[in-house]
N, C-alpha and C positions, 0 to 999 in steps of 0.2 A: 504493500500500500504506500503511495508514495502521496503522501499530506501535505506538498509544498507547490504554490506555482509559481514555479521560481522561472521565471522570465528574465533574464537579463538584458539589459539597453546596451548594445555594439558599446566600446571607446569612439569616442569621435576623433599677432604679436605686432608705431611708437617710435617715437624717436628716443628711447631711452636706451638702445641698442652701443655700446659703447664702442667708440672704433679705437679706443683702445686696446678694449680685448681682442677684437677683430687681426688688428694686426699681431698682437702676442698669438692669434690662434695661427695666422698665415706665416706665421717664424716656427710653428711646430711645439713654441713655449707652453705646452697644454699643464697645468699645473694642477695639485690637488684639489677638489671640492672639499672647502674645510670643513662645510657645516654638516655636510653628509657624512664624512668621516667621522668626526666624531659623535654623529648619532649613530651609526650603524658600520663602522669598519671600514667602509669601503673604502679602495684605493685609485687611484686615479691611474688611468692607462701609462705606463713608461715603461721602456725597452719591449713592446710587443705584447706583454702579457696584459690579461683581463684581470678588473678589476672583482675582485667580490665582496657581496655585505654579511655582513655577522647576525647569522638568525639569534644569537644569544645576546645580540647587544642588547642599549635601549630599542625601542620604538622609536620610529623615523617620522618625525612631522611632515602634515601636507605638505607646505610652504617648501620644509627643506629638500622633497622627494622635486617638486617643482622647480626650484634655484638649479638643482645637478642638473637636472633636464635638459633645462635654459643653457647649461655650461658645456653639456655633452652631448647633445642630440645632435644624430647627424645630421638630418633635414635641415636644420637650423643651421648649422656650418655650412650646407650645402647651397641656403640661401646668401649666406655673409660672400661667398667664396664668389658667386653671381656679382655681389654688389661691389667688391674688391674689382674685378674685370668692366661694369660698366663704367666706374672712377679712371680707369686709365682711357677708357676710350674716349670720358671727355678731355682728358691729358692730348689724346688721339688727335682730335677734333681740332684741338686750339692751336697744334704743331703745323695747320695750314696757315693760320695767322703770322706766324713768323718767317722769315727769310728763311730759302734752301739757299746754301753755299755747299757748292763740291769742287774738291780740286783731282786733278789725275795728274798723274804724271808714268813718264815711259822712258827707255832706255833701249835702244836695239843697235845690236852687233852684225856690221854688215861682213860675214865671211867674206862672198863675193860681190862685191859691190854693182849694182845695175849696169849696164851698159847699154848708150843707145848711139845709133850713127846720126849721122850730120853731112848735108852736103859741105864737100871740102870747100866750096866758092866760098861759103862762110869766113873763114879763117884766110885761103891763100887765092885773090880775084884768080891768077892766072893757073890754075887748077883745072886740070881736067876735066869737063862737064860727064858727070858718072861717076866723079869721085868722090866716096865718104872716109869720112875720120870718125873710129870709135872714141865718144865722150863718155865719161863714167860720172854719174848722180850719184852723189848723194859721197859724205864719207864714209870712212870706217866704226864710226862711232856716233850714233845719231840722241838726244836727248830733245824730250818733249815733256811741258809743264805748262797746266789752263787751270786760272781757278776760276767759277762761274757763281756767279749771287745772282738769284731772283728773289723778288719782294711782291706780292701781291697789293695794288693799291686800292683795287675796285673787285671785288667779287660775290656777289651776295651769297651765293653757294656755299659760301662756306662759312658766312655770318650766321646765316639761320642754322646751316650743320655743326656749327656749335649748340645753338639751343635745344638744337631736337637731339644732341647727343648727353647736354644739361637736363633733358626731360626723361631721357632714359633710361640714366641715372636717378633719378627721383621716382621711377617706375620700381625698378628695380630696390631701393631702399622700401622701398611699400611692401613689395612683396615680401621682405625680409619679416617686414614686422607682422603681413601676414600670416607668413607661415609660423611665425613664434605664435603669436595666440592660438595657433589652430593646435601647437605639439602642446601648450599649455592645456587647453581644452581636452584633447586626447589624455593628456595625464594625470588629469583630475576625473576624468570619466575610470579609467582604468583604476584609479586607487581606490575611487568608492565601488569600481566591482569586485578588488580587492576582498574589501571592507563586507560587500554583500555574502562572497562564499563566505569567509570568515561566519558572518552572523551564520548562514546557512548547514555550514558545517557545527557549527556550537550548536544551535537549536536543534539540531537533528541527532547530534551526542546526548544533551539533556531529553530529548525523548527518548534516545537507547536505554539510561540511566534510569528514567521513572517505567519503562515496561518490565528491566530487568529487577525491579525493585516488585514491582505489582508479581511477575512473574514468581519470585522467592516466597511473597504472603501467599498467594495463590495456590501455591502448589503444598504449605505445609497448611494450609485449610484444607486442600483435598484429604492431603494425609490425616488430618483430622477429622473427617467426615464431615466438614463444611460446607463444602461447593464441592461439583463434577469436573468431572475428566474434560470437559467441554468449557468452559471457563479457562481451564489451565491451557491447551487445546486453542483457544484465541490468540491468548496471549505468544504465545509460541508462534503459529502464523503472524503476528504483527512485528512480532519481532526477527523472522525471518526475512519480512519487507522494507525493515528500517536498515538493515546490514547493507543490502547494497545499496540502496539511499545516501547513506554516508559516503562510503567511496566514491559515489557520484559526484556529491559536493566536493568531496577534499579533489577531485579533478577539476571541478570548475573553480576552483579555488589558486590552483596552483598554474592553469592556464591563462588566472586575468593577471599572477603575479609576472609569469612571464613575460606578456605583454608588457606591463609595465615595466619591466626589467628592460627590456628592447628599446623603448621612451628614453630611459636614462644609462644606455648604452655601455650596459652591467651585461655580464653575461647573463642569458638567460637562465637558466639553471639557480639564478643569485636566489636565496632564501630570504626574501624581504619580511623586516617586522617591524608592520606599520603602523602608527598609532590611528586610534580610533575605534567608535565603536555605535555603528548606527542604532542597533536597538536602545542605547543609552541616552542617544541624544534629543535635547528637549528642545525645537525648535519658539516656544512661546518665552523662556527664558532661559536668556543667554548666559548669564554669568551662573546660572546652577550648573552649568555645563563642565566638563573635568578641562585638562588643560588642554589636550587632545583635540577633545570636541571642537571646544572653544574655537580653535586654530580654524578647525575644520570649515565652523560656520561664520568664521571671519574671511573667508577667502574667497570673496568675491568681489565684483568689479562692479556692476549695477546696484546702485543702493536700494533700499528699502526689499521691505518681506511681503507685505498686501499690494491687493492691485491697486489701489489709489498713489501709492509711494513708487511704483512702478512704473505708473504711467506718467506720473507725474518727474522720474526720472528719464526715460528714455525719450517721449514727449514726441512719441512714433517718427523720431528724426537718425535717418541710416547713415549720415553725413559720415560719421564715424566709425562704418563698414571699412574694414580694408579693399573689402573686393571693390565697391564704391567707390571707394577714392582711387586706386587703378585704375578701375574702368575712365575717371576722371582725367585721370593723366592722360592716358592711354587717347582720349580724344583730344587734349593738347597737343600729344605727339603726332595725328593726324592730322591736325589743323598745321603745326612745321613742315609735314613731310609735302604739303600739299603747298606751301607755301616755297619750300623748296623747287616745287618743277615750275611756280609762277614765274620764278625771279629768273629762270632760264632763260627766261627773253633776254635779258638786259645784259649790255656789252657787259665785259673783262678787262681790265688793264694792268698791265705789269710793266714793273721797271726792272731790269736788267743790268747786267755790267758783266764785263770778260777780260780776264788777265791771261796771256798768254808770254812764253817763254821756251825757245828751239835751240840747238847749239846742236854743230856739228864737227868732229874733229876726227883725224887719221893717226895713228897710232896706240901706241896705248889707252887705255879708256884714260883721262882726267878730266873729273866731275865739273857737266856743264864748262870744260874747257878755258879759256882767257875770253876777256871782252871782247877781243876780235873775233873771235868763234860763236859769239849768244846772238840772238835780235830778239825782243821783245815787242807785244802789241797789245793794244788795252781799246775797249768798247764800253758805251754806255747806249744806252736808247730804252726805248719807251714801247711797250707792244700793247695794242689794244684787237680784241675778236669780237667781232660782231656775230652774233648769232643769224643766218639766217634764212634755210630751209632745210628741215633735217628729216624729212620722207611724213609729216603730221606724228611724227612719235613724241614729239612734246602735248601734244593735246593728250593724245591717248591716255599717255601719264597722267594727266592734269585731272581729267575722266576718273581716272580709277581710282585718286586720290579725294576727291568728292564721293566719290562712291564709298569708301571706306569712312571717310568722316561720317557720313550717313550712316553707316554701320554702328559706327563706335555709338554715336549719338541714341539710336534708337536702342540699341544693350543697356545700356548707363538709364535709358529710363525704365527699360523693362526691370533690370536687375534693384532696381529702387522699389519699384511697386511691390515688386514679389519679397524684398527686406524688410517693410514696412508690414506685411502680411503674414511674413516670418516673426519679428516682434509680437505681433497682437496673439498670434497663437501661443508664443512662450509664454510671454507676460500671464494668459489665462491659463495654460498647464501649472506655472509657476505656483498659482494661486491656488488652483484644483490640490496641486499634491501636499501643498501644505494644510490644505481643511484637514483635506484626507487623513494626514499623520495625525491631525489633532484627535477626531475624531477615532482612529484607530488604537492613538496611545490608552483614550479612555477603554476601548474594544479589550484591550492585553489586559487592563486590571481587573475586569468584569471576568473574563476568563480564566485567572488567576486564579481568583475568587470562589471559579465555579470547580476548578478542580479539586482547589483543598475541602469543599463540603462535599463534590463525588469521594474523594478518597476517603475523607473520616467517614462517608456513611458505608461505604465498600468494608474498611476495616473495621465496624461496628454490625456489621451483617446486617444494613439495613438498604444497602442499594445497590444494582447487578454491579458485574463485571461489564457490562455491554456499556453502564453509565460511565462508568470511570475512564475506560477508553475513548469513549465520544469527547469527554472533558479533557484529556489527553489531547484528542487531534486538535478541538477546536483554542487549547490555548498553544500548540505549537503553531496552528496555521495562524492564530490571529498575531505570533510575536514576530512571526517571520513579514506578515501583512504590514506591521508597523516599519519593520525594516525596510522594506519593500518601498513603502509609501517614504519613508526619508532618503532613500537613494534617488528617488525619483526626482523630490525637490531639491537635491542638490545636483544630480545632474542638470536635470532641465533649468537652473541656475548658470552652470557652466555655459552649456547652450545659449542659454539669453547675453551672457557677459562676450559671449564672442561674435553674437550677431549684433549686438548694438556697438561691436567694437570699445570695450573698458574690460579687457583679459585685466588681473592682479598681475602684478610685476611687470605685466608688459607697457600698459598702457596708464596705468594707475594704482594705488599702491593698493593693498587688501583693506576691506572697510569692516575695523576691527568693531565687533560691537553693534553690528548694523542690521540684527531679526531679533526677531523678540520682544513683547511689551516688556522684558526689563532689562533691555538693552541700553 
């Protein structure tokens, strides 16, 4: 008999991103998580090996299971490592703004030196007509040196391809902090299903514990000629059906640790001991809460617990979506690149200049030779292009670039409508699961209740075995129900704090003290 319906919710980042760490991570400087370490052993990755945490230590705080995350997730490094590369290519961008100078130079060894003929009248009038004299070009020793500077004075091409390479980069920094809310979000989803097998596992051992308990009186009533072989008989089947029940949880238990373990790029395998304990937690007051808890229900990013303080926080404004604000860029960026093929019309000018330097000498090489052996030449001038007919492939351009504006433009509203519709659904989940807990936490003490008067009348032979059992499932079902109903409002918390954009640590700090009339 399996008494749980234990449904678990899948696992699902600000400029507060420091490019200081950025670059200690892109130097390889990856250095310990102090705060994890010393709550749970772990070691920070150096010379190749995996770190792992101390199932023996303390319990691990949310906040601090989140900071490692933040330090060690690779997604998140995956996104800095993006934003590291589109930083150089505005470096990129700006490198057309300054003067190219390149110089060459050559050197060549003539073995046998060219030779051409020449009519002899050249040289001797009274020459035989027909007759040539071989001349030899060039000497033994030929030396070539040009150094060439151009400066861009007029180009818009490459004005606006700065910006669009400046907007790129601001693209790209978004996503960064994207993807960090999204690995924060995931790892708070993960720790409270943690948190869920944990409860699931415990409730479903303390029902092992009260069948094997009922089963012991049970059976020396039979012995005693008190109850049937049929009572003893139940409880035996119920207890055959909670055995593998158990192992079921301690599987789902150890699979969302994993997960979570993969988040903060721990070996899997790491034995995490997290603090917390959903069935404990009293979301209407906060500070009766253990420290654990406390943490727990301080760690989020959208203030307030009802839906008036909900709505009155988020104020159905997505501004503060990441994906939003991309998609926002992201139609800047199409309005530059568009702007880019306009300015294609318009001339170019460059200034110019060329140093040149030749020497040529016979015998042994000596460098660039005497004065008599060098000539030198030098140029300046002015080049301007006019653009002007290139087969209509600038319009075409120009076309598709409108086209894509339009694109970006009409996503960026759709993606708004359907964020704002995203919000109003959280916000009323939000609300639902926390009735919910209220009203279920009262559910656990009613059932509590009902067990200890099935069991005193069970052990006073005044009520079946059939009663005591029922009282059995319905207060495990209703402890796990409470459970259940507080994971939900903290997930679907998480969820809200990532869709209105104010993740904890990413975007805004955790708002300690912020559920609960005594808060």
């Amino acid at each position: 008999m399996d008494g749980f319906n234990t449904h678990h919710r899948p696992a699902g980042r600000s400029n507060r991103i420091s490019r200081t760490r950025l670059a200690r991570q892109l130097a390889g400087a990856a250095g310990p998580v102090l705060a994890f370490a010393a709550l749970s052993g772990a070691t920070a990755r150096a010379g190749g090996q995996e770190p792992h945490s101390n199932p023996d230590g303390p319990p691990v705080l949310l906040s601090d299971v989140v900071r490692t995350a933040l330090e060690r997730n690779r997604d998140v490094l995956d996104g800095e490592y993006q934003l590291a590369v589109a930083g150089e290519q505005v470096s990129e961008a700006w490198s057309e703004v300054y003067p190219n100078v390149d110089l060459s130079t050559s050197f060549t060894r003539n073995v046998a030196p060219q030779v051409s003929f020449l009519p002899a009248q050249i040289f001797d009038p009274n020459a035989s007509e027909g007759d040539f004299i071989p001349v030899q070009f060039g000497a033994d020793n030929i030396w070539n040196l040009s150094v060439n500077a151009e400066q861009t004075l007029f180009d818009p091409r490459i004005f606006v391809g700065v910006g669009a390479a400046t907007r790129f980069e601001g693209l790209q920094r978004e996503a960064v902090r994207g993807r960090t809310q999204q690995v924060v979000t995931r790892v708070r989803l993960a720790f409270y299903d943690v948190l869920l097998g944990q409860e699931e596992v415990r409730l479903t051992e303390n029902s092992l514990r009260r069948v094997r308990e009922s089963l012991r009186e049970t059976t020396a009533m039979r012995e005693a000629g008190m109850t049937s072989d049929y009572e003893v008989l139940r409880l035996e089947v119920e207890l055959a059906n909670l055995e593998p029940n158990l192992r079921r949880a301690r599987n789902r238990r150890e699979a969302a640790r994993r997960t979570l373990a993969v988040e903060m790029a721990l070996d899997p395998d790491a034995k995490l001991n997290l603090a917390g304990e959903l069935a404990r937690i009293d979301l209407e007051h906060y500070a009766a809460n253990s420290e654990a808890n406390r943490d727990i229900l301080a760690f989020v990013g959208v203030p307030g617990s009802n839906g008036e303080a909900l709505r009155r926080s988020v104020a159905e404004d997505a501004g503060d979506r990441s994906d939003i604000r991309q998609l926002a860029i992201t139609e800047g960026l199409r309005r530059t690149e568009l702007r880019i093929e306009q300015v294609d019309y318009l001339p170019k000018v460059f200034a110019f200049g060329t140093y040149g330097l030749a020497a040529q000498q016979n015998g042994p090489p000596d460098f660039f030779g005497t004065n008599a052996q060098r000539g030198s030449s030098k140029q300046v001038g002015l080049r301007v292009t006019f653009p002007i007919f290139s087969g209509f492939s600038r319009d075409a351009r120009i076309d598709q670039r409108h086209a894509a504006l339009r694109q970006a433009e009409t996503q960026t509203r759709f993606a708004t409508d359907r964020a704002v519709a995203e919000l109003r659904n959280l916000m009323a989940d939000v609300v639902e699961a926390r009735e919910r807990a209220v009203g279920q936490r009262l559910a656990v003490a009613q059932a509590q209740r009902g067990y200890e008067i099935a069991s005193a009348q069970y052990r006073e032979g005044l009520g079946s075995q059939l009663e005591l059992t029922d009282a059995e499932v319905a207060l495990r079902q209703s402890e796990f129900n409470y459970a259940q109903a507080v994971y939900d409002y903290l997930a679907t918390r998480a969820r809200l704090d990532e869709a209105a954009g104010r993740v904890p640590l990413v975007d805004v700090d955790p708002a300690v003290g912020d559920v609960g009339t005594g808060s």
